[in-house]
N, CA, C and O atoms as CSV, one atom per row, in Angstrom:
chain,resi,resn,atom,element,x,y,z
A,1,UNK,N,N,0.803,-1.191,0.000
A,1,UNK,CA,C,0.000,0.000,0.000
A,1,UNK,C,C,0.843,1.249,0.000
A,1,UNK,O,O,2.051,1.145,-0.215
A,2,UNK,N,N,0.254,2.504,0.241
A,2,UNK,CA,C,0.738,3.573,-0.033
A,2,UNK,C,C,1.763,3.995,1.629
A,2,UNK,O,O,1.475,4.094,2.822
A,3,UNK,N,N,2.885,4.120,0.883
A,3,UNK,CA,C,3.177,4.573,2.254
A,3,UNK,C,C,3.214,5.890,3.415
A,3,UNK,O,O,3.857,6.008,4.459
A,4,UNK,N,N,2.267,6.771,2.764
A,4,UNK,CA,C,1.574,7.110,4.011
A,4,UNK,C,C,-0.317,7.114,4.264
A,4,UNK,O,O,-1.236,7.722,3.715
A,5,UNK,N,N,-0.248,6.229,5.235
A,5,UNK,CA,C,-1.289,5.597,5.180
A,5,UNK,C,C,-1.965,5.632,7.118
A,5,UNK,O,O,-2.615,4.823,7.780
A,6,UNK,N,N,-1.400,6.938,7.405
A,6,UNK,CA,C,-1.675,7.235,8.798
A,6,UNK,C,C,-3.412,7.617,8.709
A,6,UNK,O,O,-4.040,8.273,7.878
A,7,UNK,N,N,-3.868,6.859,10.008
A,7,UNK,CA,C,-5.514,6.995,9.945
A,7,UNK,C,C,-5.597,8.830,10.155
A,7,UNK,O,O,-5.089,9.539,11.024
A,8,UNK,N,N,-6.572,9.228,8.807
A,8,UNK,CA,C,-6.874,10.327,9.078
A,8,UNK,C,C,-5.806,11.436,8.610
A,8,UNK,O,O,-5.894,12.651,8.791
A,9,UNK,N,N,-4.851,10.777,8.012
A,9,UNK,CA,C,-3.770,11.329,7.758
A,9,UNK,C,C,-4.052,12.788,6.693
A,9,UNK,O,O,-3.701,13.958,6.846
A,10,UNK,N,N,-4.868,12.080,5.545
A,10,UNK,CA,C,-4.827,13.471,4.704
A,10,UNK,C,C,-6.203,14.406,5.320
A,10,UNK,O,O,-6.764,15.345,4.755
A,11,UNK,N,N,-6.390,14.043,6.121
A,11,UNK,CA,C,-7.323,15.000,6.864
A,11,UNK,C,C,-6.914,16.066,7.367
A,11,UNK,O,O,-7.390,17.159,7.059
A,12,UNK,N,N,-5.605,15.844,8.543
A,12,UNK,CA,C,-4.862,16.572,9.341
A,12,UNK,C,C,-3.510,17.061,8.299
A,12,UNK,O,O,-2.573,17.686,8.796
A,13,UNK,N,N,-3.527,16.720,6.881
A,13,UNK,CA,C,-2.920,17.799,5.821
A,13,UNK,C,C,-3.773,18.322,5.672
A,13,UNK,O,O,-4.285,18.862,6.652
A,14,UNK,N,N,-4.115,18.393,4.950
A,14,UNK,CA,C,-6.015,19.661,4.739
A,14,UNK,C,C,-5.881,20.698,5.580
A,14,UNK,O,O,-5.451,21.830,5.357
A,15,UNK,N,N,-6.344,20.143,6.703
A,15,UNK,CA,C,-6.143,21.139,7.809
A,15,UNK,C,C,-4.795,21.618,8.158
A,15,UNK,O,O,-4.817,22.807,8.476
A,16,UNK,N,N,-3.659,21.092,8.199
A,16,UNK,CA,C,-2.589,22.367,8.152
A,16,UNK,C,C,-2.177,23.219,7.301
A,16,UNK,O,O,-1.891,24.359,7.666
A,17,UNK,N,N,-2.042,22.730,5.693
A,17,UNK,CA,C,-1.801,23.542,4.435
A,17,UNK,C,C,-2.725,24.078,3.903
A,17,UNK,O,O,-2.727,25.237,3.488
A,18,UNK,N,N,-3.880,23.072,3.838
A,18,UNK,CA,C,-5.158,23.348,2.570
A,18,UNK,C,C,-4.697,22.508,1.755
A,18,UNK,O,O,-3.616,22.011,1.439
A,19,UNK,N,N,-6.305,22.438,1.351
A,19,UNK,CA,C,-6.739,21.527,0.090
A,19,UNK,C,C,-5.869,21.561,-1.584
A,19,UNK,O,O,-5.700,20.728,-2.475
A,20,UNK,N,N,-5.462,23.071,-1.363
A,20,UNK,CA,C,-4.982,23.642,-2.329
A,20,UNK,C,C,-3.618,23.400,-2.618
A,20,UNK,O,O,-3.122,23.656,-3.716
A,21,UNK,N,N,-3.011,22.925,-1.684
A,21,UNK,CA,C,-1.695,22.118,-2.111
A,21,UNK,C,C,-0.915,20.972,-1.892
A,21,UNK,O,O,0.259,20.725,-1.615
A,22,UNK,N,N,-2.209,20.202,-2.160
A,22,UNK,CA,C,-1.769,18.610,-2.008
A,22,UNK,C,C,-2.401,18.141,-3.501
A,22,UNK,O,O,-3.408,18.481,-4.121
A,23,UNK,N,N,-1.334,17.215,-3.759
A,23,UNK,CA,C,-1.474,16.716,-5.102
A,23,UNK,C,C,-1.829,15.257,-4.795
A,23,UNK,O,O,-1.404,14.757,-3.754
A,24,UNK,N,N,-2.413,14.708,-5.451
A,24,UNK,CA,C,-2.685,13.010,-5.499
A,24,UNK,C,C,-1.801,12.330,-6.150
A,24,UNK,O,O,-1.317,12.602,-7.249
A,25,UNK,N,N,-1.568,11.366,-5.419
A,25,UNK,CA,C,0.010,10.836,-6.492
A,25,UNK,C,C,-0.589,8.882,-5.783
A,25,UNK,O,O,-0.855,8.761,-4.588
A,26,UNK,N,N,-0.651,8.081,-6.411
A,26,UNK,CA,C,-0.526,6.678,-6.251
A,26,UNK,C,C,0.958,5.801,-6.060
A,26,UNK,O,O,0.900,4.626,-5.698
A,27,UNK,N,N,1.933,6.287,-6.260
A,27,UNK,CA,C,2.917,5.210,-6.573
A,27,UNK,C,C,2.803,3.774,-7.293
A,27,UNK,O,O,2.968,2.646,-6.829
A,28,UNK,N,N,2.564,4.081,-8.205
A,28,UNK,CA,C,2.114,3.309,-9.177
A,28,UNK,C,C,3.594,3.238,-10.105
A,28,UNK,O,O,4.376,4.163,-9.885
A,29,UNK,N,N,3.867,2.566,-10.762
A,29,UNK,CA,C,3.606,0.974,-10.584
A,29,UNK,C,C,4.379,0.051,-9.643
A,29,UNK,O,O,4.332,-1.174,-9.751
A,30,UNK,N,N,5.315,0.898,-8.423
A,30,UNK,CA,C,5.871,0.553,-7.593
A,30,UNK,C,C,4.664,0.173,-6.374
A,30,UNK,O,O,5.001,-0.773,-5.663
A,31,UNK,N,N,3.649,0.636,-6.130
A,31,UNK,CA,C,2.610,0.248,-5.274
A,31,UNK,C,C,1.151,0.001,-5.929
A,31,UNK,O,O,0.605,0.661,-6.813
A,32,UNK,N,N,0.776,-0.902,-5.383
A,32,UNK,CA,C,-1.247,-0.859,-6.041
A,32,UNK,C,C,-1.733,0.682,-5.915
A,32,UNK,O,O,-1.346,1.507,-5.087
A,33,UNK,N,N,-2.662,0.853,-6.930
A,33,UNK,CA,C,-2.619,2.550,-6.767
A,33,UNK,C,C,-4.114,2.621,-5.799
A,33,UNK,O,O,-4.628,3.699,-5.502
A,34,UNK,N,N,-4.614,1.451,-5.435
A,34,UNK,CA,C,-6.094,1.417,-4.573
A,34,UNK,C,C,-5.990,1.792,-3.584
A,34,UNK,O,O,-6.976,2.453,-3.257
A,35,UNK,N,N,-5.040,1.704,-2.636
A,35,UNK,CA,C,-5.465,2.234,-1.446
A,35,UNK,C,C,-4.960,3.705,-1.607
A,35,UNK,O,O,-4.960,4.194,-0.477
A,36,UNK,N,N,-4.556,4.566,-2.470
A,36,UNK,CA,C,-4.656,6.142,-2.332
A,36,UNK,C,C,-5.849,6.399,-2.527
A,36,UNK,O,O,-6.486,7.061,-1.707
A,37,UNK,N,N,-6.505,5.828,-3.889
A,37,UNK,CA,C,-7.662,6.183,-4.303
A,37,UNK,C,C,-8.611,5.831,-3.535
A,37,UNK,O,O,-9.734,6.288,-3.751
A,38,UNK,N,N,-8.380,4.913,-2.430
A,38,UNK,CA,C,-9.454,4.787,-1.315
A,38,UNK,C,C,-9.376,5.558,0.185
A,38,UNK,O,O,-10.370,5.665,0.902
A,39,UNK,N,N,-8.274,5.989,0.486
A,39,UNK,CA,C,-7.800,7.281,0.968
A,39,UNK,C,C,-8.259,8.423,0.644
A,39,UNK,O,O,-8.585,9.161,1.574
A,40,UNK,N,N,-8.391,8.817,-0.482
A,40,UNK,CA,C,-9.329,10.175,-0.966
A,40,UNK,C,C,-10.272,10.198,-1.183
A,40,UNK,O,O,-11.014,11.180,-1.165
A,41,UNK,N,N,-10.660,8.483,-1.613
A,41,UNK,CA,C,-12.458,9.009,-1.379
A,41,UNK,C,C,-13.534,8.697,-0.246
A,41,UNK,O,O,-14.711,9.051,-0.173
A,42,UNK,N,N,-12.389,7.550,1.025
A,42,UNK,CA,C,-13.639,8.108,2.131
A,42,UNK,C,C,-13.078,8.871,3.059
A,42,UNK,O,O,-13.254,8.592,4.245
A,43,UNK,N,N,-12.263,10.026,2.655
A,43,UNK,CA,C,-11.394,11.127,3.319
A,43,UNK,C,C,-12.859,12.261,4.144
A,43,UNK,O,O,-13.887,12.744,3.670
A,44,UNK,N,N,-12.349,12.287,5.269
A,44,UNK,CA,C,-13.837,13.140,6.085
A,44,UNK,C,C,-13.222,14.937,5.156
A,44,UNK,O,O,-12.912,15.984,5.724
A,45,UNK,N,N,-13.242,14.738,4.134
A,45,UNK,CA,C,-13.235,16.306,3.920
A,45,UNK,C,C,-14.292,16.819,3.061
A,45,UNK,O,O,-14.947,15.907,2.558
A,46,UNK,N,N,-14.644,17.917,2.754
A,46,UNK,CA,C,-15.643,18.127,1.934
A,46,UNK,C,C,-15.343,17.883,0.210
A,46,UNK,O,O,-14.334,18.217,-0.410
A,47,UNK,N,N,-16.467,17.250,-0.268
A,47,UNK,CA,C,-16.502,17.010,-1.819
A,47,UNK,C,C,-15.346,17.895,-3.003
A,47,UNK,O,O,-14.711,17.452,-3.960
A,48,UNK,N,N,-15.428,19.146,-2.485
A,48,UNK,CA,C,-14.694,20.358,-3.361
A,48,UNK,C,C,-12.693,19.963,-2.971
A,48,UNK,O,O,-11.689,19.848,-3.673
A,49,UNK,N,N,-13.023,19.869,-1.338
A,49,UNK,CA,C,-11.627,19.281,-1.405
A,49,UNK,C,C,-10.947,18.477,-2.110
A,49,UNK,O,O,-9.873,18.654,-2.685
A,50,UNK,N,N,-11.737,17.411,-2.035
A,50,UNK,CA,C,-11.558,15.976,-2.780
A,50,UNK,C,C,-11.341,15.912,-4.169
A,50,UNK,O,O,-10.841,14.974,-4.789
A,51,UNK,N,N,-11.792,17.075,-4.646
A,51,UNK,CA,C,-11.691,17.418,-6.449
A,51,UNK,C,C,-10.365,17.800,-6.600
A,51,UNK,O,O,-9.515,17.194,-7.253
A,52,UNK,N,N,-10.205,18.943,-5.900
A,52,UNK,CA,C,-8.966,19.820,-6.120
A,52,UNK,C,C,-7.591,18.658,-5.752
A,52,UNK,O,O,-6.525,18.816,-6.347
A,53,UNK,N,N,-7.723,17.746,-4.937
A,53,UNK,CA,C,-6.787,16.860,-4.346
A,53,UNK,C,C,-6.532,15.937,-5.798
A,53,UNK,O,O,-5.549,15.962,-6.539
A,54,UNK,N,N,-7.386,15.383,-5.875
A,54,UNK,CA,C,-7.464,14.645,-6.884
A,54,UNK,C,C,-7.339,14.625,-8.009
A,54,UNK,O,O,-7.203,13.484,-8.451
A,55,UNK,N,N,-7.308,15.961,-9.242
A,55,UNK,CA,C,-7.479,16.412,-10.302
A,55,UNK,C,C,-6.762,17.948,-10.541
A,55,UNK,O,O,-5.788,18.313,-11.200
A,56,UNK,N,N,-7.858,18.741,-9.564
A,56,UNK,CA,C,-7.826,20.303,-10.000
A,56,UNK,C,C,-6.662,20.840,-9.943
A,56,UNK,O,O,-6.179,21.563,-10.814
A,57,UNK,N,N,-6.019,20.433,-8.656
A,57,UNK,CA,C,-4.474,21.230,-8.125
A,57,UNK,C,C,-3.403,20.980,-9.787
A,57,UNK,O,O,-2.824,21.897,-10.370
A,58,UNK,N,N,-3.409,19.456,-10.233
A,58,UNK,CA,C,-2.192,19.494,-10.698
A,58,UNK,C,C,-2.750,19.954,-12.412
A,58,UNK,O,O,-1.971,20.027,-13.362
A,59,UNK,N,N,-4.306,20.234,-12.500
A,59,UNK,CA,C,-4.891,20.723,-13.765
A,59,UNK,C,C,-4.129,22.423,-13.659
A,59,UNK,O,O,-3.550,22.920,-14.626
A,60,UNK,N,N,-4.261,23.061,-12.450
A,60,UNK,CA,C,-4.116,24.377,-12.386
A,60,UNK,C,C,-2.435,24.794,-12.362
A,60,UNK,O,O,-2.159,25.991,-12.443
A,61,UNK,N,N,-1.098,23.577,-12.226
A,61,UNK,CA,C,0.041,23.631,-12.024
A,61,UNK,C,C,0.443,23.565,-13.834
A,61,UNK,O,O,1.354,24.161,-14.410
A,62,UNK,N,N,-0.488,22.721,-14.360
A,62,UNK,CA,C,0.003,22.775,-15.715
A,62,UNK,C,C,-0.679,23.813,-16.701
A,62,UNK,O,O,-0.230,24.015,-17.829
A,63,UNK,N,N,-1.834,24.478,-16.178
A,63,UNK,CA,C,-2.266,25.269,-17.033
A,63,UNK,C,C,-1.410,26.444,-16.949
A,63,UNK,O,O,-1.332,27.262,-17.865
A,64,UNK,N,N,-0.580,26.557,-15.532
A,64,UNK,CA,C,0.558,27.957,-15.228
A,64,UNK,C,C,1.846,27.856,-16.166
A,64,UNK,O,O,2.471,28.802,-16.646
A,65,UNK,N,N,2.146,26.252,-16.344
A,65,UNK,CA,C,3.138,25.900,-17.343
A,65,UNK,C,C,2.969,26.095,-19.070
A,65,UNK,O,O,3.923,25.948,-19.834
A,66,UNK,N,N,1.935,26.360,-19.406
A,66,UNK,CA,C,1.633,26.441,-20.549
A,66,UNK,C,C,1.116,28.120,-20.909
A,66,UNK,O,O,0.623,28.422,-21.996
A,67,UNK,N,N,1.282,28.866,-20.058
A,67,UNK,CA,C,1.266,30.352,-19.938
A,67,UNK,C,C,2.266,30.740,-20.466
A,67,UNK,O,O,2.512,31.945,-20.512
C-alpha cells in the first residue's frame, strides 16, 4: 500500500496547508494505486476538497506551465 497511510492522515494535511496544495500521487507501478484512491475518497473532507486533491491542483500547475 501507499506509504503514508496514517488513519486520518490526509485530513490533518487539509487542515494544516489546505486543500490547495496537495497533489494526489498513487505510486504506481511501484505500489497498487487502490489504497490512495481509497484514501481520498472516504477522506472526512468536503466534496470540493476531494476534487482539487485529486485532479484540480495538478490541472491548475500545468495550465501555469503552458502560460
Amino acid at each position: 500500500g501507499s506509504p503514508f497511510s496514517i488513519h486520518e492522515g490526509l485530513e490533518h494535511m487539509v487542515g494544516e496547508v489546505g486543500p490547495g496544495r496537495i497533489l494526489f500521487g498513487t505510486g504506481f507501478p511501484e505500489s497498487d494505486p487502490m489504497p490512495a484512491v481509497t484514501m481520498l475518497t472516504y477522506a472526512g473532507i468536503p466534496e470540493a476538497d476531494k476534487a482539487l486533491i485529486g485532479s484540480r491542483n495538478l490541472e491548475r500547475l500545468i495550465e501555469g506551465i503552458r502560460r
